[in-house]
C-alpha positions in Angstrom: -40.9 -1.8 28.3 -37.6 -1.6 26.9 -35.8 1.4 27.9 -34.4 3.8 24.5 -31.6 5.1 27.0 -30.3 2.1 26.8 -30.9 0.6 23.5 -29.7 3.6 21.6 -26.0 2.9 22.5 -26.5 -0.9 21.6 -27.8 0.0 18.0 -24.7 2.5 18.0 -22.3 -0.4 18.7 -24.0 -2.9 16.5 -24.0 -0.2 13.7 -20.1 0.7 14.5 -19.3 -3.1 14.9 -21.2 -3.8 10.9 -18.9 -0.8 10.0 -15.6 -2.6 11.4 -16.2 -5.5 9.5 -17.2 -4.5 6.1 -14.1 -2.4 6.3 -11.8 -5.0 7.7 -13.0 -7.6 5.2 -12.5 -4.3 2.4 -9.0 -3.9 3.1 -8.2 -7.9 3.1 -9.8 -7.8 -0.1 -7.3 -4.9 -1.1 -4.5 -6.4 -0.1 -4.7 -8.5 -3.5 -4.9 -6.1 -6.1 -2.4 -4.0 -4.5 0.1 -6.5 -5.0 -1.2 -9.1 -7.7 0.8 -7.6 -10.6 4.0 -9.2 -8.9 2.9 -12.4 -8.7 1.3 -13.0 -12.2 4.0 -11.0 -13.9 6.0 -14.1 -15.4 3.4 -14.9 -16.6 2.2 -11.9 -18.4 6.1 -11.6 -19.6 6.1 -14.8 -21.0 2.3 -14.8 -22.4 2.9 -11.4 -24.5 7.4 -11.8 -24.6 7.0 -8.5 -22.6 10.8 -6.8 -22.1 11.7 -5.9 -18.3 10.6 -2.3 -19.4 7.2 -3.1 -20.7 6.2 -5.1 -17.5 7.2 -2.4 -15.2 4.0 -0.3 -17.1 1.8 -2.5 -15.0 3.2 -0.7 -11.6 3.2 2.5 -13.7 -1.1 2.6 -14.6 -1.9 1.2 -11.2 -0.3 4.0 -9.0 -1.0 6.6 -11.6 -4.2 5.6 -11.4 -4.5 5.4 -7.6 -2.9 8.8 -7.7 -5.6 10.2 -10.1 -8.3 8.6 -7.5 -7.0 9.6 -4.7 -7.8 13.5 -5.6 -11.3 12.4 -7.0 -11.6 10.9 -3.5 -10.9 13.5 -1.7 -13.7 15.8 -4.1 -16.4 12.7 -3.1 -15.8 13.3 0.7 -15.7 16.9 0.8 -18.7 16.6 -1.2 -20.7 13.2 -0.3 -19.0 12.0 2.6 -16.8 8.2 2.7 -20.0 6.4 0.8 -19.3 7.1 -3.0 -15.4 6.9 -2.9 -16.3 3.5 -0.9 -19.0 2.3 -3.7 -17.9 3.2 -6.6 -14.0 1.9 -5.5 -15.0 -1.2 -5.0 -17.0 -1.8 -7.9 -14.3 -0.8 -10.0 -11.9 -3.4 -7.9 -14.4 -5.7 -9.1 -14.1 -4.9 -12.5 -10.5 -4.6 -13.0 -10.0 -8.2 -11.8 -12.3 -9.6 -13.8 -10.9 -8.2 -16.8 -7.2 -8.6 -15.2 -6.6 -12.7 -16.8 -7.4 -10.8 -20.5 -6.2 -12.2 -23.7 -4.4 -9.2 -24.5 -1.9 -6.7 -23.2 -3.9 -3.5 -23.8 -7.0 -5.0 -21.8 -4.9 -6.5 -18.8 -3.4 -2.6 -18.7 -7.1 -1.1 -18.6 -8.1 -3.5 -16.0 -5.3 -2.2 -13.9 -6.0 1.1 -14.3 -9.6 0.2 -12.8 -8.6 -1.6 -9.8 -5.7 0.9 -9.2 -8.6 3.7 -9.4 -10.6 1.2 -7.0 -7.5 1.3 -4.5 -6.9 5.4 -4.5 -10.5 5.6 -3.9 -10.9 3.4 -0.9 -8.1 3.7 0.8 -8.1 7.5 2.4 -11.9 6.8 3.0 -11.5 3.5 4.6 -8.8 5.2 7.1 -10.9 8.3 7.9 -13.9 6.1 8.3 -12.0 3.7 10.9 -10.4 6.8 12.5 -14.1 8.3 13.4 -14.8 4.7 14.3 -12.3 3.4 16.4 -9.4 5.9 16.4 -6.0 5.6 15.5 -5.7 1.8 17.2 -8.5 1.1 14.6 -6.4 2.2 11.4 -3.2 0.2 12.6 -6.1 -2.8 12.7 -7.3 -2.2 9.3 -3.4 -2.2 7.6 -3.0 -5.6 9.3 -6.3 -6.8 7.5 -4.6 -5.4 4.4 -1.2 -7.7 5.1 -3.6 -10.4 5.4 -4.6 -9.9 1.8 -1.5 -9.2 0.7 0.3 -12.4 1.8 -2.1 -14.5 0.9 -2.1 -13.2 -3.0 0.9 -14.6 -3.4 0.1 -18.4 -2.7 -3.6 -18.3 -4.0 -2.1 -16.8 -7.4 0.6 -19.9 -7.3 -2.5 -22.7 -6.8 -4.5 -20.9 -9.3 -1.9 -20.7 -12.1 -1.0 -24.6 -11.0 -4.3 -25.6 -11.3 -5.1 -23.4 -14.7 -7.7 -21.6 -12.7 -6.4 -17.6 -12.9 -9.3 -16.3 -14.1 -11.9 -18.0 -11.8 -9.8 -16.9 -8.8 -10.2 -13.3 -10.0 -13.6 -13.7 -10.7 -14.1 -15.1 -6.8 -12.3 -12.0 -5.6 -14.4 -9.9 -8.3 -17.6 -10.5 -6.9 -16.1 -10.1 -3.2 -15.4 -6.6 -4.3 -18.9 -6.3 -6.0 -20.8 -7.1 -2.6 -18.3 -4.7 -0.5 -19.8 -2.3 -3.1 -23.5 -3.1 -2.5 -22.8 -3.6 1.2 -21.6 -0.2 1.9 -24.4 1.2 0.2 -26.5 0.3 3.2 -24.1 0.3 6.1 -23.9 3.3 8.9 -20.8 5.4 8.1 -19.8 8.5 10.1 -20.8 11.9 9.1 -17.5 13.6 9.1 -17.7 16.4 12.0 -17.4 20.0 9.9 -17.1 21.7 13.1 -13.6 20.0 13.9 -11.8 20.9 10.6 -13.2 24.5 11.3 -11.3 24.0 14.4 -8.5 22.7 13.0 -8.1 25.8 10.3 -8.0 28.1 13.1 -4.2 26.4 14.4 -2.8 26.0 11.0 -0.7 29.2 10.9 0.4 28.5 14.0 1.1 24.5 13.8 2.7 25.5 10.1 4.8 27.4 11.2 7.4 25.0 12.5 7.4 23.0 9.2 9.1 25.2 6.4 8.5 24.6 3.0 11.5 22.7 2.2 10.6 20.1 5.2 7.5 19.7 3.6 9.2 18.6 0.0 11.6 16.8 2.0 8.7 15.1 3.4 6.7 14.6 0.8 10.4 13.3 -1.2 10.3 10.7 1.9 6.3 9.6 1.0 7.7 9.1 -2.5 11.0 7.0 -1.8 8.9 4.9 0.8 6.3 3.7 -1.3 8.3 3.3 -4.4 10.9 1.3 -2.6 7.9 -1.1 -1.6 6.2 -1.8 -4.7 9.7 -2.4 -6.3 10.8 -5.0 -4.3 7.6 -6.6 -3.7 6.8 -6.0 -7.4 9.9 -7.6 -8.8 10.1 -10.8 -6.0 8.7 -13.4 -8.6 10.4 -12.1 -11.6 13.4 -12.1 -9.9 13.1 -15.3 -7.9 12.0 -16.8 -11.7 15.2 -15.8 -13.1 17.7 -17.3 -10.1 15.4 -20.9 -10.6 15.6 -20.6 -15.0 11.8 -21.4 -14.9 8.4 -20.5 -12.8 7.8 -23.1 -9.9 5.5 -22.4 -7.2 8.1 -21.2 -5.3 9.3 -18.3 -7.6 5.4 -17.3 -7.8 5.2 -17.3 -4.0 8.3 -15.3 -3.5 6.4 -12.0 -2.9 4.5 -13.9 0.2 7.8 -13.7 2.0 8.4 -10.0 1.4 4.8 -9.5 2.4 4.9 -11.7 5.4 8.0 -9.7 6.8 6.0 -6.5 6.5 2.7 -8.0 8.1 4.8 -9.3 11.5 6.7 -6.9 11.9 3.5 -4.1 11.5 2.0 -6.5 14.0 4.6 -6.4 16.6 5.1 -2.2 16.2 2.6 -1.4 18.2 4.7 -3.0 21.2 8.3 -2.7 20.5 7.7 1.2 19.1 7.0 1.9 22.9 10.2 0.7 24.2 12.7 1.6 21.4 11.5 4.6 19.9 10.8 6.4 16.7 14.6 6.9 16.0 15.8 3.7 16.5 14.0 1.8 14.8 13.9 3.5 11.7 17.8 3.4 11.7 17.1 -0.4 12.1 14.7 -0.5 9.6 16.6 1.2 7.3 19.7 -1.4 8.3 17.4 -4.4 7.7 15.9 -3.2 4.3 19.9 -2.2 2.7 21.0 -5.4 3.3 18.3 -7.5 2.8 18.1 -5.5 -0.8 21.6 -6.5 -1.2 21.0 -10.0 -0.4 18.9 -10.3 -3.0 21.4 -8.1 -5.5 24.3 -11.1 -4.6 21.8 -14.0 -4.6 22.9 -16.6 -6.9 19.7 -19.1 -5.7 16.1 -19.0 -5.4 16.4 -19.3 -1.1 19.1 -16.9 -0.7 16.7 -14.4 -2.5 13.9 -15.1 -0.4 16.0 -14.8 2.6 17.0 -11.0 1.2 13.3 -10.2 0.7 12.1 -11.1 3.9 14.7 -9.7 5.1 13.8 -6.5 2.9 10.3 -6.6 4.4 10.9 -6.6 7.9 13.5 -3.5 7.3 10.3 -1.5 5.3 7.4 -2.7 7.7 8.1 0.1 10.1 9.1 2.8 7.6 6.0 4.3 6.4 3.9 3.9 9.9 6.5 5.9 11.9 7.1 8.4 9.1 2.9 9.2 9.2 3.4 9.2 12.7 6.4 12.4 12.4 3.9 13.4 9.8 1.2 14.1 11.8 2.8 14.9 15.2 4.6 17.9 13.0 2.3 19.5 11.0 -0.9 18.3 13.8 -4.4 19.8 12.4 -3.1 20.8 9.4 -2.3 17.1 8.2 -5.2 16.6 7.3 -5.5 18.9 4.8 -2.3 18.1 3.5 -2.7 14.2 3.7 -3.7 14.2 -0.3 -0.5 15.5 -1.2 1.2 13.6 0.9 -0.6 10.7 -0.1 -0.7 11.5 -3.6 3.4 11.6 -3.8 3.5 7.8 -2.0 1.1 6.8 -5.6 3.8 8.6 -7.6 6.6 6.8 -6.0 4.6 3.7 -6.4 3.9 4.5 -10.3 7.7 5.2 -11.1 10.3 3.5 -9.5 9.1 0.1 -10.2 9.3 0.9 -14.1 12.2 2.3 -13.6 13.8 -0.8 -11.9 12.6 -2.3 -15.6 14.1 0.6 -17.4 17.4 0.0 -16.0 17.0 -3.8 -16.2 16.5 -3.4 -19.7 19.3 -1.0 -20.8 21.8 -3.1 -18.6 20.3 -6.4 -19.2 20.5 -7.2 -15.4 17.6 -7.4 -13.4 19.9 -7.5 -10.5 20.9 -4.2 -11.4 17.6 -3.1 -11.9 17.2 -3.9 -7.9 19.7 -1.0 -6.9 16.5 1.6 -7.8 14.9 0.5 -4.0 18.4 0.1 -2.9 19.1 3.1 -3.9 15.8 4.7 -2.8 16.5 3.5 1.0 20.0 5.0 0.6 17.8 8.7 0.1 15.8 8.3 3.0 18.4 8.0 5.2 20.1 10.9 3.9 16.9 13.1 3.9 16.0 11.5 7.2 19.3 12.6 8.5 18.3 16.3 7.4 15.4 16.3 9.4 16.9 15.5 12.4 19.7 18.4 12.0 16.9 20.5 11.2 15.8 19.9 14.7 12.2 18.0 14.5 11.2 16.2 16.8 11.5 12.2 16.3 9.5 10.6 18.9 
């Protein structure tokens, strides 16, 4: 007779284990809509003869769409739990890259508008879910599955446009999204423990207390610049890259893998060199690494100097935003979670505006190399605001 004592915790692991997976494989998958637009945008400049301003709109509906999801996601799992925002994400993931390849403008802008609504409703869900999981070592896991996805856009969207085959690459990565959706309809998923955010609510006056209301803008300012800065650089890589070489090559398509690349190592080494070096230092690294790889790229006058400056670029942003959610929730402690969606919420704004505006100003100036000073610019802000923190006395371990 087989004893329950003992096959109970064997059907929990197998259950958590399933759970790890689907998630994992999830946030591989999201990796690629989160960064496709850069990639295929010569190609959608050249298809409709968009101007530098009109291509930024892509980066505009996706994170103003992500933003719009990420409060609806946050209604589903005070209401639901993590299964809806999960479900219905990813079948909208699904449906925005099948519609993505579209014969017009208008349609290719809707289907980004569903697949950045697919990524601002699995995201928050997917890191809660893997925190009740696995804990905090299981969230830095599942944003290393996301690099995965998002280096590997880069190169699959470059064979795919070689080999005229766009539209049956999204539609491979369409139905990927469609079984996540299926899959996580059936899958054990934590019941979110009530009882610790009535704990948590009890400590908040006292835990808020430290942060004033003007750290808090100044944080959330920090959410904003961080994200923005990303999606612009990575965003603009190919276009950029394009414009150095007079044509698209493989090469100028894949010039967002490099960017990508330098964020994935270095997220994959943080975990030991944070340890030894510190919080402080190596954001004033990081923040040396990203300003001069962004002005690499600003001086570049070839395709390989470029890529040099956005690798560079990446491996200055990889540790940014992990160590600023780490100040985020050592400061504010229980009470981050309740503030995460506006937090959150301000990183989708950043990621909505400052990569139009790097079109914006590469329109009006004709100068896409101008254009690049918005991220360069954006890391210049963070280390001023940074720099007010730490007068302000906060702690920045």
């Amino acid at each position: 007779m087989v004893d329950a004592g003992v096959t109970a915790p064997v059907a929990a692991q197998r259950k958590r284990t399933a759970l790890v997976g689907l998630l994992a494989a999830g946030f591989i998958l999201t990796g690629f809509p989160t960064v496709i637009a850069g990639p295929i945008l010569p190609t959608f400049i050249s298809r409709w003869g968009l101007t530098d301003s009109q291509a930024g709109l892509f980066f505009t509906v996706q994170f103003a769409a992500s933003l719009a999801a990420v409060w609806i996601t946050t209604g589903l799992t005070a209401w639901r739990g993590y299964r809806p925002g999960l479900v219905i994400g990813y079948s909208l993931t699904g449906i925005g890259l099948a519609l993505l390849d579209a014969p017009t403008h208008v349609i290719s802008l809707i289907a980004v508008a569903a697949y950045g609504m697919g990524y601002g409703l699995v995201v928050p869900p997917t890191n809660l879910a893997g925190a009740e999981a696995g804990g905090a070592g299981m969230v830095s896991l599942l944003n290393f599955a996301w690099g995965i996805g998002a280096v590997a856009c880069a190169p699959l969207v470059s064979l795919a446009l070689r080999l005229h085959r766009l539209t049956g690459l999204l539609f491979v990565l369409a139905i990927c999204a469609f079984m996540l959706a299926v899959s996580f309809l059936f899958v054990g998923i934590p019941v979110k423990h009530h009882e610790e955010w009535a704990d948590a609510s009890s400590t908040i006056q006292n835990r808020m207390a430290t942060p004033s209301l003007s750290i808090t803008v100044i944080v959330a300012a920090i959410f904003f610049l961080y994200v923005g800065t990303e999606s612009s650089i990575g965003g603009w890589a190919a276009e950029d890259a394009k414009r150095l070489e007079g044509h698209a090559t493989a090469l100028t398509t894949m010039t967002p893998l490099f960017f990508y690349a330098g964020l994935m190592v270095v997220r994959g080494l943080a975990s030991l060199l944070l340890p030894r070096i510190g919080s402080l230092r190596s954001i004033i690294a990081a923040f040396t690494l990203a300003i001069a790889g962004t002005l690499l790229v600003m001086a570049a006058h070839g395709t390989h100097l470029a890529i040099a400056g956005f690798t560079i670029a990446g491996f200055g942003c990889a540790s940014m935003y992990p160590i600023y959610i780490s100040w985020f929730s050592h400061w504010y402690g229980p009470a981050a979670r309740k503030l995460g969606g506006v937090f959150f919420s301000m990183a989708s704004l950043g990621g909505s505006a400052m990569p139009w505006l790097v079109g914006f100003v590469s329109t009006e100036t004709a100068s896409l190399r101008i254009g690049l000073g918005v991220p360069l610019v954006g890391v210049v802000m963070m280390v001023v605001l940074v720099g007010v923190l730490r007068r302000r006395g906060l702690p920045m371990v």
